[in-house]
Residue, then its C-alpha position, 0 to 999 in steps of 0.5 A: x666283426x671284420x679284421x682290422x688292416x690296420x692296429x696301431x700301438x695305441x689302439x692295442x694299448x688303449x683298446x681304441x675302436x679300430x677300421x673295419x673293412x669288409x673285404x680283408x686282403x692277405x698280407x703282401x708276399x715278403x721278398x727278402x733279397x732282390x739276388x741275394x744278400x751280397x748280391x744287392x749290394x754288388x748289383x747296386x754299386x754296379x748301378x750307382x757307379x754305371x749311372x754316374x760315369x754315364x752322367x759324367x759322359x752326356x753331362x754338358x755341365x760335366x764338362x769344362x772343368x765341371x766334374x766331381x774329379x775336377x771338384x773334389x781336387x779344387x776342394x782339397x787345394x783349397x784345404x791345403x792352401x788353408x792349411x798352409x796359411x796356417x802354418x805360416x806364422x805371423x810376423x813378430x812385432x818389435x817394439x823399439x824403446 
């Protein structure tokens, strides 16, 4: 019998027929870090961050106001103007006899 590439739980469990394949591949080769381990994470900041101020630049859309800057300030005004109208408290009623 060839081996299986692929077993599942319940195959194993229920002992469930498996595919068979003639040729059998050798397993793919496990790389565990792209750099290193603190090194992905530095590289893909540096990407990520890189990408969006290149966005930011050659965006059209970016302009006029249209930044995540621009968004994230009008964002938060809105907030504190809630928050705001909140605090304010509301007129009393007098009711007069």
């Amino acid at each position: 019998m060839a081996p299986c590439l692929f077993v599942g739980p319940f195959q194993q469990l229920f002992h469930l027929p498996t595919l068979t394949v003639g040729l059998t591949m050798p397993p793919p080769v496990k790389y565990d870090y792209l750099i290193s381990r603190s090194g992905d994470i530095v590289f893909s900041v540096t990407v990520g961050a890189l990408a969006y101020f290149l966005n930011e630049r050659d965006n059209p859309r970016a302009q006029n106001g249209k930044t995540l800057f621009d968004m994230l300030k009008r964002a938060r005004q809105k907030k504190v103007q809630e928050r705001e109208a909140k605090r304010q408290p509301e007129p009393a009623i007098v009711m007069e006899e």
